[in-house]
N, C-alpha and C positions, 0 to 999 in steps of 0.2 A: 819136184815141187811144181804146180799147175800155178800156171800162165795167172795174171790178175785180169780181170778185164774192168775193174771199176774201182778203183783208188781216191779214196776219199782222208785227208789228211788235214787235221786240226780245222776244221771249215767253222767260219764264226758269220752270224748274219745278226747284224742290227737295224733293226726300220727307224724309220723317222721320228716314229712316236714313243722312243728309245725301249720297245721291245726287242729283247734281245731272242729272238725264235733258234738260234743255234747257237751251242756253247763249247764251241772244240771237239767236235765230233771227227771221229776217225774209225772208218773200217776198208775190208775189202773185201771183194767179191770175186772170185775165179771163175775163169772162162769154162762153161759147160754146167756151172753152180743154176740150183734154183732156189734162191733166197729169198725171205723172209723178212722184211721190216719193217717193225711192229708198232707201236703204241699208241698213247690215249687221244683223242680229238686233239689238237694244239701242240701236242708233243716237238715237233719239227719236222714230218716224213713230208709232207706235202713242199716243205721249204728246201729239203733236202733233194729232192726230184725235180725242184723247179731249176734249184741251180745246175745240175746234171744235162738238164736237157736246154738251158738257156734264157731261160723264163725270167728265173728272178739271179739278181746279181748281189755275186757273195761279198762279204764283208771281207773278210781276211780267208789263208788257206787255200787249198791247194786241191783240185780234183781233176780225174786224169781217166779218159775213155778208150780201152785200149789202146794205150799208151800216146795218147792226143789231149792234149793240156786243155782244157775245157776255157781257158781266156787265152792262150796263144794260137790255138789252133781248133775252134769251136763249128769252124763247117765241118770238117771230118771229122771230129768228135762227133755231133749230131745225126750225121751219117750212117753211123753204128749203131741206134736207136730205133727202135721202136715202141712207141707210145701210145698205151690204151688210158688216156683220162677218165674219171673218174663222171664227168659230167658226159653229154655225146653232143659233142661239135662240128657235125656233118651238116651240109644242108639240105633239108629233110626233106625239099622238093625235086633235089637229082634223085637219079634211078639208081639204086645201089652198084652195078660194073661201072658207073659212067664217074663215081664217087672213088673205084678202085683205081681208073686210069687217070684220075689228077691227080691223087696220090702218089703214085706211083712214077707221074712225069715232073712232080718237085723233086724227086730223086736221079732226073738223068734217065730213066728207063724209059723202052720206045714203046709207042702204042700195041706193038704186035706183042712185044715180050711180055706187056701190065693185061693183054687179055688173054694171054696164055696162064698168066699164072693167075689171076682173077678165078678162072676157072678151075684151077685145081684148089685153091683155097675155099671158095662155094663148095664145091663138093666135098670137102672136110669137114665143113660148119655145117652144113644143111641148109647152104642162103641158094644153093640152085636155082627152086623156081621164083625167087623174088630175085632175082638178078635185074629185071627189068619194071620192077616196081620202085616208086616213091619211096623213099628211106623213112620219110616220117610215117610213113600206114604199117608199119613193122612193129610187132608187139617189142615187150622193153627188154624181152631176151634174146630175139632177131636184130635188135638195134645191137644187144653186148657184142654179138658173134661178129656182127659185121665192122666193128670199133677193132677188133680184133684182126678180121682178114683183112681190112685197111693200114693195122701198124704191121701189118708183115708183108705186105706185098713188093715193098723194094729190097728186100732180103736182109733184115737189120744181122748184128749180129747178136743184139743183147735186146729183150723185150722186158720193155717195165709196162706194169698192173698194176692198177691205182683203182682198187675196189673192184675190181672187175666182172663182179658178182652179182652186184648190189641189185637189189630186187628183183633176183633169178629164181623160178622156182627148182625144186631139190633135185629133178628128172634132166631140167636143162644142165642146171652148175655142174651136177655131176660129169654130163656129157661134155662140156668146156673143160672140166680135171682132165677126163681123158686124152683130150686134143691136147691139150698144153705138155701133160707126161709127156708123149710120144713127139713132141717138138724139142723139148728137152734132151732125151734122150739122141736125139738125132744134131743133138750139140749146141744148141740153143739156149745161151746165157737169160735166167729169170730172175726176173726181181718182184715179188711180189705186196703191195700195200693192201690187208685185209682188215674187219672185225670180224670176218667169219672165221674164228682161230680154229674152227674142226679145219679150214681148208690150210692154212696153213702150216697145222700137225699133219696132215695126209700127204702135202704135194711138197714140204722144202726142206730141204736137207741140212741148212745152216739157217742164223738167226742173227738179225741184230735187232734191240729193241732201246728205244728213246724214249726219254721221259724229260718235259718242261726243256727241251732244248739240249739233253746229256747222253752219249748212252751209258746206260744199265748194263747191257748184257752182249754178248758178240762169242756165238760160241757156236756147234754144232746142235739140229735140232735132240737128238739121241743123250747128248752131255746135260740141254739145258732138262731135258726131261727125267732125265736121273735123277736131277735135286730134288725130285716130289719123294718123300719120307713116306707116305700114305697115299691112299686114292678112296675116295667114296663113292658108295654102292647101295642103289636100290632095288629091295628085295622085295617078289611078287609072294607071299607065303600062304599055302595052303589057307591058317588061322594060327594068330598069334597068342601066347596066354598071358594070363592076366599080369603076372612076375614075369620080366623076360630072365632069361640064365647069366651069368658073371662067365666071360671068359675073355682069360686074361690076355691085357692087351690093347681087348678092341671095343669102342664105342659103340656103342648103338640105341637106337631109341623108333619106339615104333610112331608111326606119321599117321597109322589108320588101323584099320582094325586086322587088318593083313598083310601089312606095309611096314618095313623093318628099314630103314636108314643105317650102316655098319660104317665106320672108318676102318679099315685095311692095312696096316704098316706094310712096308717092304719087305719085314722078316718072315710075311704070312701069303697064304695064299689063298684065293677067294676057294677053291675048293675045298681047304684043310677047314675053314670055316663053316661053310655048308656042311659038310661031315659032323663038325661039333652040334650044329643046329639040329641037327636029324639024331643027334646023340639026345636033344634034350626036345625030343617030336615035334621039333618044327620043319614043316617040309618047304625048302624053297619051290614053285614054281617057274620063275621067272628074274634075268638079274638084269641090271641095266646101270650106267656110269653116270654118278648125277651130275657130272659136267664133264667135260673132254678134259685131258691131262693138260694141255697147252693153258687153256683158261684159268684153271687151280693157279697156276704157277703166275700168268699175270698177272690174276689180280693182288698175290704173293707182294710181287715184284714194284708195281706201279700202284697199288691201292686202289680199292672201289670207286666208283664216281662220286661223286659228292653231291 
């Protein structure tokens, strides 16, 4: 059975203006896990990480940091942390190593060991030659990276992501998926808060997801994605005719003149279909997912925005 490293048990938060933002929420999180935790603006994930990390003070319940009670023993809880917010809360007029070595000495760590590792974290991220530039002249993806080599410079053992993404373009984020994999794997407990749910289907292995303060769902990412029945599919097609064909089963309806829209069940496969379509001279070209599996199933799960 793997080690917990974040234990969260019946947690209830009520504010003053008797919003109840948590409603007995319980999950956990194993040491080495890169997890996932999920929902809609207001859900509770932001209220859920504040009490974790000390920010906001729970109502009732019980949460535990490798095995450090988060209200009896909250500095070594804390200690275990590393925290990439969602906002960047540096001060944008330090030089980004001088931003790593205060970080790093609220932790106990000495000058020599926070520019030791300074440097090997820059050179992971690609903050090298801004080491000695202003943090605020850093474009918004050199700010994510360095929020980043900041929450890990005291050697947490569990790193929570809170959007960590958010306005990255597709060349960087991919390049921060890679970094985080390879942190992971080298034993590095994750927690990830996203709306980019392709990244969250790509990088986390288990799931918990909230809604209005409850959770929904707490399973493995592989289990929750099983529940999809169907997957839909956009298809680039030579030319489609005028009647499209009945085959049985599967929906479809064309979008354009060459553009074929299919629903998929699980009992089918995109290829056994394409074979049928070429059975009735329709030649696919080109296929593509019209939304990622993960998405389907939330908005399944939690309903569309309103």
């Amino acid at each position: 059975m793997s080690e917990i490293a974040i234990s969260i048990t019946s947690l209830h938060k009520n504010y003053a203006n008797g919003f109840h933002a948590l409603k007995g929420v319980s999950f956990n999180v194993n040491k080495g896990d890169f997890f996932a935790l999920l929902g809609p603006n207001g859900a509770g994930k932001s209220t859920t990480i504040g009490i974790l990390c000390g920010l906001v003070t729970k109502t009732s319940g019980s949460a535990s940091i490798n095995g450090y009670c988060i209200t009896d023993h909250i500095a070594e809880a804390k200690a275990q942390l590393g925290i990439v917010p969602q906002e960047f809360n540096f001060n944008i007029f330090e030089p980004c190593h001088q931003i790593m070595i205060n970080q790093a000495g609220y932790y106990g760590v000495s000058r020599s060991v926070a520019i030791s590792r300074t440097k090997v974290l820059f050179d992971q991220l690609g903050l090298t030659d801004k080491a000695n530039v202003a943090a605020g002249t850093l474009s918004g993806g050199l700010k994510r990276r360095l929020m980043i080599a900041r929450s890990l410079v005291h050697h947490p053992k569990i790193l929570i992501l809170d959007e960590p993404t958010a306005g990255v373009d597709i060349s960087l984020r991919r390049s921060m998926w890679h970094f985080l994999k390879e942190k992971n794997q080298e034993g590095l407990t994750i927690i990830l808060t996203t709306h980019y749910l392709e990244e969250a289907e790509q990088l986390c292995k288990n799931i918990a997801i909230i809604n209005h303060g409850e959770l929904i769902t707490n399973t493995t990412m592989k289990q929750l994605l099983n529940q999809l029945n169907s997957e839909i599919f956009i298809l680039d097609c030579s030319q489609l005719p005028v009647q499209l064909p009945h085959i049985e089963n599967i929906s479809m309806s064309a979008k354009e003149s060459s553009t074929l829209e299919i629903e998929v069940p699980k009992t089918h496969t995109i290829s056994q279909i394409i074979h049928q379509l070429q059975a009735h001279d329709i030649i696919v070209n080109r296929i593509q997912t019209k939304a990622n599996r993960l998405e389907e199933l939330f908005i399944r799960l939690v309903g569309a925005p309103s």
